[in-house]
C-alpha positions as CSV (number, residue, x, y, z in Angstrom):
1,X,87.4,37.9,147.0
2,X,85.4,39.9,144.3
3,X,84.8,43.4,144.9
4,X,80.8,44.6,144.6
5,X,79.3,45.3,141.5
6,X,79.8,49.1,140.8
7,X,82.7,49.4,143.0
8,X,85.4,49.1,140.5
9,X,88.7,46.8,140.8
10,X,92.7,47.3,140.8
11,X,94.7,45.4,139.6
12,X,98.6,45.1,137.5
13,X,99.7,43.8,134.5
14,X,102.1,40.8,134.4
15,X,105.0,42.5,132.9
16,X,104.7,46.0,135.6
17,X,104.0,46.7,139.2
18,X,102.0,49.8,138.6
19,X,98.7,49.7,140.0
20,X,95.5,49.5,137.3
21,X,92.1,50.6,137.8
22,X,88.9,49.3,136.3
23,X,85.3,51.1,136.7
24,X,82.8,52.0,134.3
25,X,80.0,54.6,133.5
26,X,76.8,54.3,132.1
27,X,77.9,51.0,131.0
28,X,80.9,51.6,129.2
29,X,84.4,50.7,131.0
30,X,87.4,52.2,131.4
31,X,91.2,51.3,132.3
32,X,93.8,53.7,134.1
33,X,97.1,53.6,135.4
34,X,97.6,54.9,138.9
35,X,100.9,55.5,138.0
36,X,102.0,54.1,141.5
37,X,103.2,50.5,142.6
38,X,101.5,51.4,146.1
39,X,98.3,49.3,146.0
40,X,96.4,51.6,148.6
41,X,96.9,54.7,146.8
42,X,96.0,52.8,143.6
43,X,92.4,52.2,145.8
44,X,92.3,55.7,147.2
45,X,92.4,56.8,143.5
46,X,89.7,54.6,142.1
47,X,87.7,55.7,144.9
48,X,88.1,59.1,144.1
49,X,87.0,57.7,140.4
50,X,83.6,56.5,141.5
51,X,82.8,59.5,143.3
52,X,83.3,61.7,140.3
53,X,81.2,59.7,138.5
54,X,78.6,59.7,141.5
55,X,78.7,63.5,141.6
56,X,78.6,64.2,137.9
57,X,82.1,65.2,137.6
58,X,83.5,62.9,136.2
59,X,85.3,64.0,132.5
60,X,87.8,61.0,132.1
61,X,91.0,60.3,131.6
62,X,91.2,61.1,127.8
63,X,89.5,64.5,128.4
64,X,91.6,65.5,131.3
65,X,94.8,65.1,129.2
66,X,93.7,67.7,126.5
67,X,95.7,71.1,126.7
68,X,94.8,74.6,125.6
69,X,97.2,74.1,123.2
70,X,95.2,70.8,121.3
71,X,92.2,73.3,121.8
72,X,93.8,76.4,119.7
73,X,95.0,73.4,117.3
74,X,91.4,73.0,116.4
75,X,90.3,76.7,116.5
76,X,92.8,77.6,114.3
77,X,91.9,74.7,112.0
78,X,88.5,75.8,112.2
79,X,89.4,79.5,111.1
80,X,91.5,78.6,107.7
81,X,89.1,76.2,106.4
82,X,85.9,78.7,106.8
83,X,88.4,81.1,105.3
84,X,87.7,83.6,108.1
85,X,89.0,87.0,107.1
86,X,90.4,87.5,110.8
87,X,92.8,84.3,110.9
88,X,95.9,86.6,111.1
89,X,94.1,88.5,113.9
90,X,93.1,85.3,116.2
91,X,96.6,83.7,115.5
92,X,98.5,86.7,116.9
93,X,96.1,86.6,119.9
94,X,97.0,83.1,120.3
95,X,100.6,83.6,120.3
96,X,101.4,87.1,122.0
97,X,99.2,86.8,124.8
98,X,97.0,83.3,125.2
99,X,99.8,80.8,124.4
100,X,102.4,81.8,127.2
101,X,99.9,82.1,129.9
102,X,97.7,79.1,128.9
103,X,99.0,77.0,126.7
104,X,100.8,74.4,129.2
105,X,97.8,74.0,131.2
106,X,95.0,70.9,130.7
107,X,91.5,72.3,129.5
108,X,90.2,70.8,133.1
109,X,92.5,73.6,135.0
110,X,91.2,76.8,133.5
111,X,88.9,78.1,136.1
112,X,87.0,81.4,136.6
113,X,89.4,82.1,138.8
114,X,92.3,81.4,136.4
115,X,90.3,84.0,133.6
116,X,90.3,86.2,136.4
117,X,94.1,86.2,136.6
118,X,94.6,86.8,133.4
119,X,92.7,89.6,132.9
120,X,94.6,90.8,135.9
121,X,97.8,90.1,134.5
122,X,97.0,91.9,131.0
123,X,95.4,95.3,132.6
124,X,98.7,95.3,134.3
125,X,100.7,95.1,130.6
126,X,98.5,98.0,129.4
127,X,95.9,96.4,127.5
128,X,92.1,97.7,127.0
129,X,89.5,96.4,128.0
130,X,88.5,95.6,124.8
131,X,91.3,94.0,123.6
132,X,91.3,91.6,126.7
133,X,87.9,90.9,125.9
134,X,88.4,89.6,122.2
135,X,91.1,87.2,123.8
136,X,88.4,85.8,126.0
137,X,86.1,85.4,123.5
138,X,88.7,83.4,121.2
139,X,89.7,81.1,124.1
140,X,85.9,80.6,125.3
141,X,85.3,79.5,121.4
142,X,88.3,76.7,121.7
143,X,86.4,75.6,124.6
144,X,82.9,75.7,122.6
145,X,84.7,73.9,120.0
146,X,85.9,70.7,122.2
147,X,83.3,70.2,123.6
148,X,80.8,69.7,119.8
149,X,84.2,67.5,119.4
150,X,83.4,63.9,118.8
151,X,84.8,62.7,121.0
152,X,84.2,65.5,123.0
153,X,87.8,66.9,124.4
154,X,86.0,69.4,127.2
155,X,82.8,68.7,129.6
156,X,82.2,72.2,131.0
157,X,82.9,75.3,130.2
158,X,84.1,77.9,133.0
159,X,82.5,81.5,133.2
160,X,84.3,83.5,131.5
161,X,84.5,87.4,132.5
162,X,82.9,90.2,130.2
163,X,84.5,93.3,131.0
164,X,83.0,96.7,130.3
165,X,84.1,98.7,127.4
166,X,84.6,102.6,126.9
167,X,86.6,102.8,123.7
168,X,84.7,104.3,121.3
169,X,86.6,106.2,118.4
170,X,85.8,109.9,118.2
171,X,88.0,110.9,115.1
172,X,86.9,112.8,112.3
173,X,88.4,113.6,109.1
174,X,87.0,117.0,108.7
175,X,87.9,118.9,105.1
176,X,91.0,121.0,105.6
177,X,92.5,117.9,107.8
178,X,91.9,115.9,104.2
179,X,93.6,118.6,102.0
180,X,97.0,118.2,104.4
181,X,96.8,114.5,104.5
182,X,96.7,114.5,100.8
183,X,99.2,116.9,100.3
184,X,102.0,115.0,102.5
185,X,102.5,112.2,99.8
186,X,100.4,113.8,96.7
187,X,100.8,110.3,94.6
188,X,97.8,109.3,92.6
189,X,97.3,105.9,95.0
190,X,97.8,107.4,98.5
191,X,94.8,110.2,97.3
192,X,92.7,107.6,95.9
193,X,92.8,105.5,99.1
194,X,91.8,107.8,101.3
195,X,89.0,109.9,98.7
196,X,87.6,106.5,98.3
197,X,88.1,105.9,102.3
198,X,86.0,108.8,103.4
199,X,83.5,108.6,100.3
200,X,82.5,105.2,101.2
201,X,83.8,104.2,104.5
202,X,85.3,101.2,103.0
203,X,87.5,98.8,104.9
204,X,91.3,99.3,104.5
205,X,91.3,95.6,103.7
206,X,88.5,95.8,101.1
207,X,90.4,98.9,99.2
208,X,93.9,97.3,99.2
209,X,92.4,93.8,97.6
210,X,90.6,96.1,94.7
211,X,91.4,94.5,91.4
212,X,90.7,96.4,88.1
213,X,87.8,94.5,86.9
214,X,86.0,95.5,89.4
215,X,85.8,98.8,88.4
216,X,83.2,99.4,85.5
217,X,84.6,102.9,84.3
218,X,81.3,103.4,81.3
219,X,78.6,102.6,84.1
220,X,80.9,104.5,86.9
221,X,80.3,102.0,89.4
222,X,83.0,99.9,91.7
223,X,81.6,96.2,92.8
224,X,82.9,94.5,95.7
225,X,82.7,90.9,95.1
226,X,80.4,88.6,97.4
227,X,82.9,86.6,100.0
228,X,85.6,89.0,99.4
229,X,83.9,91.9,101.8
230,X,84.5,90.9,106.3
231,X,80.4,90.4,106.1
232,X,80.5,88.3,103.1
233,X,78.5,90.5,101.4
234,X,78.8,92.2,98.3
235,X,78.4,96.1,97.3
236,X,78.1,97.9,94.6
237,X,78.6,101.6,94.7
238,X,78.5,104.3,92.1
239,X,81.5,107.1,91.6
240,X,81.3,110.4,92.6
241,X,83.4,112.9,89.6
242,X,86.7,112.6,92.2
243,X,86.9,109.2,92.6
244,X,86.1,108.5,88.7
245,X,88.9,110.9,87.5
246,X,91.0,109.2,90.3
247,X,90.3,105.3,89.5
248,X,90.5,106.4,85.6
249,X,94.1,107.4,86.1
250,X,94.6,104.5,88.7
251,X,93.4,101.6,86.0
252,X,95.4,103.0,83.2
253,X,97.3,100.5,80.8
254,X,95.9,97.9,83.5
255,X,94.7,94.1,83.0
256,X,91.8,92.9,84.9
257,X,93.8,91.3,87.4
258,X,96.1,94.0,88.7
259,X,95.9,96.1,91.5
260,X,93.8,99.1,91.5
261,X,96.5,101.0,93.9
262,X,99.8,100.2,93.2
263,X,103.3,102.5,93.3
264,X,105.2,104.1,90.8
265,X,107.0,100.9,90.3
266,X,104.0,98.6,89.5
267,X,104.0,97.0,92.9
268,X,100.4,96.4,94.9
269,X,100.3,99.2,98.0
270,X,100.0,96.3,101.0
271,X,100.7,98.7,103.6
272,X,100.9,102.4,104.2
273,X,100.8,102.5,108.0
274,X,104.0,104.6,108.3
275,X,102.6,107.1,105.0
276,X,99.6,107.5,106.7
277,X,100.8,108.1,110.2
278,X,103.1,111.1,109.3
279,X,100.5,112.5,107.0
280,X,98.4,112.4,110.4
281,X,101.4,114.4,111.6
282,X,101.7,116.5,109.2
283,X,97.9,117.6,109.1
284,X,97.9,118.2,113.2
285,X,96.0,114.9,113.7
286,X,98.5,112.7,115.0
287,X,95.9,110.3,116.7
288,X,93.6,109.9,113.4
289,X,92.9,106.5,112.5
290,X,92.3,105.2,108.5
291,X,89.8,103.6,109.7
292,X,88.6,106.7,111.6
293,X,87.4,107.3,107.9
294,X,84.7,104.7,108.2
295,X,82.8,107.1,110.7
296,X,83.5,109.9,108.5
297,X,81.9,108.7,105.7
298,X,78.7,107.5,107.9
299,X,78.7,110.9,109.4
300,X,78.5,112.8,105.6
301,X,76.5,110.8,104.7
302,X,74.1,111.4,107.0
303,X,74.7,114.7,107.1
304,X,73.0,115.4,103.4
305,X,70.1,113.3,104.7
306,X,71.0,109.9,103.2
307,X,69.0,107.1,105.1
308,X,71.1,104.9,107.5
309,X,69.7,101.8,105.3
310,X,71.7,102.9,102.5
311,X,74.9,104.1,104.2
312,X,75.0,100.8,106.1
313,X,75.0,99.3,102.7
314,X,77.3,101.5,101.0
315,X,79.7,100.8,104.2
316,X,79.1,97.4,104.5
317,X,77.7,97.8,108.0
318,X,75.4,94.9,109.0
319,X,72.9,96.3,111.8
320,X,71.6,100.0,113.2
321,X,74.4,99.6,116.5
322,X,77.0,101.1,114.2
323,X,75.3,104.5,114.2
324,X,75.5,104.3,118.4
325,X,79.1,102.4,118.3
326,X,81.0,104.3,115.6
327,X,79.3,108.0,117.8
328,X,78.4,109.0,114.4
329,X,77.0,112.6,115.8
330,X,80.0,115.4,116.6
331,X,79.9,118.6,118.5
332,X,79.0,120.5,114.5
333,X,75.9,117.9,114.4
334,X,74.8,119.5,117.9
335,X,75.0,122.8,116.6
336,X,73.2,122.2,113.9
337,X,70.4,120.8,115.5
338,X,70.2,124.2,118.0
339,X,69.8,126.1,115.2
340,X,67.1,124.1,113.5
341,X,65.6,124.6,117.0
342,X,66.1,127.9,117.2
343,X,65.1,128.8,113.5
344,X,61.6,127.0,114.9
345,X,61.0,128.7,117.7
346,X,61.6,131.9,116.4
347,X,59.2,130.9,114.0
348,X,56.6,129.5,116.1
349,X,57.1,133.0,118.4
350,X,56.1,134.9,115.4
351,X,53.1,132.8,114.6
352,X,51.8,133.1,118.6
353,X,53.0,137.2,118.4
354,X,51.1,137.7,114.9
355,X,47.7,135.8,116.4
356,X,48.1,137.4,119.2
357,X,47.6,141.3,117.7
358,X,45.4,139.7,115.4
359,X,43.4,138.6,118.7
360,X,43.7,142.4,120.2
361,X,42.8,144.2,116.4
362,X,39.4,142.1,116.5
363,X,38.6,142.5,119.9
364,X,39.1,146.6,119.9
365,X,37.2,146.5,116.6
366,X,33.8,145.2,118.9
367,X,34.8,147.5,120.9
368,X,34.7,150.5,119.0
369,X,31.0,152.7,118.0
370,X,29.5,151.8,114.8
371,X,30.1,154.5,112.2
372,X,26.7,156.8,112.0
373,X,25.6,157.0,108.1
C-alpha cells in the first residue's frame, strides 16, 4: 500500500538489509540510510525527518556531517589567499586551544551552552578575557563562512558569548627608562628599533620587514609601502636628526633589497624577544612591552600638541578609539593639566582682585569733596 503524499517512504536496497529513507523538501528529494536493518526504527527515524522539516529545523544529512574541523579547513584557506597578516596568529588559536576541544565535534553540536563550556574551561587554564574572546570570534567566523558556502555546510549559527574586557596596557617608555634599554645591547640595530619604535609608534612587524629602498636618505623620509602595513595602508613619515644618523649608518654598503636592521653578521633581526626582555630588566621595567612603544609615541606626540589626525596616521591607527583603548593620558598628563588650571585661576583671581580696587578707587573718588579753586 502506498504511503501519503508528503509522508515519505522506507525502503532497502537489493544487495543490503539496512533500512532507506525517502522524503523531500521544498521539492527536492533526499535518500538516507538508517543505518539499521530494524524496519520500525527505520520509520521512527523518517518520522523524526518530516518533523524537522515541519518545524524548520531541518539542516540535512550532508550538513549535519560537517565538523569544526572542515569549517577551520576553509577559514584557514580563506586567511592565506586574502594574505591576512594574522594567519600565523589564527592558526595557533586553532591548534593550542580550538582544535582539542572542538575539532571532533559536527558543526550541528556546538551550542551556546557548549561556548559556554569552553570559556569555562579556558578561564580555568589562565587565559584573559580577551584572549578567550579573539578565539570566539575566529570560530564564530568558520561558522559565518559555512554557512555563505555553496552548498551551504552550516544553517544556524549559535550565540556566541562576548565577554567583558579590562586589559588595557598602561606602560610607558619614559626617557631615562629609554637610555638603560639602549644601553643593555648598545648595537646600532637594537637602538634603531626601538628610536624608531617610540618616534613613530610603528609596529614591530612593520620595522622588522623595513627594506632599504624604502628609506629616501636626500628627502629624509621612510615609506611604508601600501599592503605591506596590518591596515593595508601606506605611510610616509619624515626623520627626526636621531633616526637619520641612525638609518644612515643602518643602510650602509646596502642594496635596495636588504634589511634595514640586520646583525653584525649580515643576517635580518627576526626576533629580539629575549634582547628586549632583559633590557626591560635591566632598565627596572621588567613588564614593558615593545609594543608598549606604540602608546609612547601617541602620547609624545600629543604631548607637543600634534593633532590626533596626524599621529593616527603616522602610527597607522585607523579610528579616534585608540586614543581611549591605548589610555594615552598618564598621571604627568594629569598634572599638567592642574597646573594649566591653576596658572588660570590665579590669573582670573587677579583680574576679579584688580577690578575689584579699581571698583573701590572709583567709588571713594564720588565720594570725596571737590577740590575748592
Amino acid at each position: 500500500m502506498r504511503r501519503p503524499k508528503g509522508t515519505g517512504s522506507v525502503f532497502q536496497r537489493p544487495d543490503s538489509d539496512v533500512w532507506w529513507i525517502k522524503y523531500s523538501r521544498n521539492g527536492k528529494p533526499f535518500r538516507e540510510s538508517t543505518k539499521t536493518t530494524d524496519k520500525r526504527k527505520a520509520e521512527k527515524f523518517l518520522r523524526i525527518r518530516l518533523a524537522e522539516i515541519s518545524s524548520g529545523t531541518f539542516a540535512g544529512p550532508q550538513i549535519e556531517r560537517v565538523r569544526i574541523e572542515d569549517l577551520a579547513e576553509e577559514f584557514l584557506r580563506d586567511y592565506r589567499i586574502n594574505g591576512k597578516k594574522s594567519l600565523d596568529d589564527v592558526q595557533a588559536r586553532w591548534n593550542l586551544h580550538l582544535k582539542p576541544f572542538f575539532g571532533f565535534l559536527r558543526a550541528i553540536d556546538v551550542t551556546s551552552e557548549l561556548l559556554a563550556r569552553y570559556v569555562d574551561a579556558r578561564q580555568g587554564e589562565g587565559a584573559k578575557n580577551a584572549t578567550i574572546n579573539r578565539e570566539l570570534a575566529a570560530l564564530k567566523r568558520m561558522f559565518h563562512l559555512g554557512m555563505k558556502a555553496t552548498p551551504a555546510k552550516v544553517m544556524h549559527i549559535p550565540a556566541f558569548p562576548h565577554l567583558a574586557e579590562n586589559n588595557a596596557r598602561t606602560g610607558f617608555l619614559e626617557d631615562g627608562q629609554y637610555q638603560k634599554i639602549v644601553d643593555y645591547r648598545p648595537q646600532l640595530w637594537f637602538r634603531a628599533i626601538v628610536e624608531c619604535g617610540r618616534t613613530y609608534g610603528w609596529r614591530i612587524s612593520e620595522l622588522l620587514k623595513l627594506k632599504v629602498g624604502q628609506i629616501d636618505i636626500g628627502h629624509r623620509v621612510i615609506r611604508l609601502e601600501t599592503g605591506t602595513t596590518k591596515n593595508k595602508a601606506g605611510r610616509e613619515v619624515v626623520m627626526t636628526e636621531a633616526i637619520f644618523q641612525l638609518l644612515s649608518a643602518c643602510i650602509e654598503g646596502k642594496g635596495p633589497e636588504d634589511h634595514v636592521f640586520t646583525r653584525p653578521c649580515g643576517k635580518p633581526v627576526r626576533d629580539f624577544r629575549k634582547t628586549w626582555k632583559y633590557a626591560c630588566i635591566f632598565a627596572d621595567v621588567p613588564k614593558l612591552l615593545f609594543h608598549d612603544l606604540r602608546r609612547t609615541a601617541a602620547r609624545n606626540l600629543r604631548r607637543i600638541g600634534v593633532g590626533e589626525n596626524v599621529i593616527m596616521k603616522i602610527g597607522g591607527w585607523k579610528t579616534r578609539s585608540v586614543f581611549q583603548r591605548y589610555d594615552i593620558v598618564d598621571n604627568r598628563d594629569i598634572a599638567d593639566a592642574m597646573k594649566k588650571l591653576e596658572q588660570n585661576e590665579k590669573s582670573q583671581i587677579s583680574h576679579v582682585l584688580v577690578t575689584f580696587n579699581d571698583s573701590k578707587l572709583t567709588r571713594a573718588a564720588k565720594r570725596s569733596p571737590s577740590p575748592v579753586h
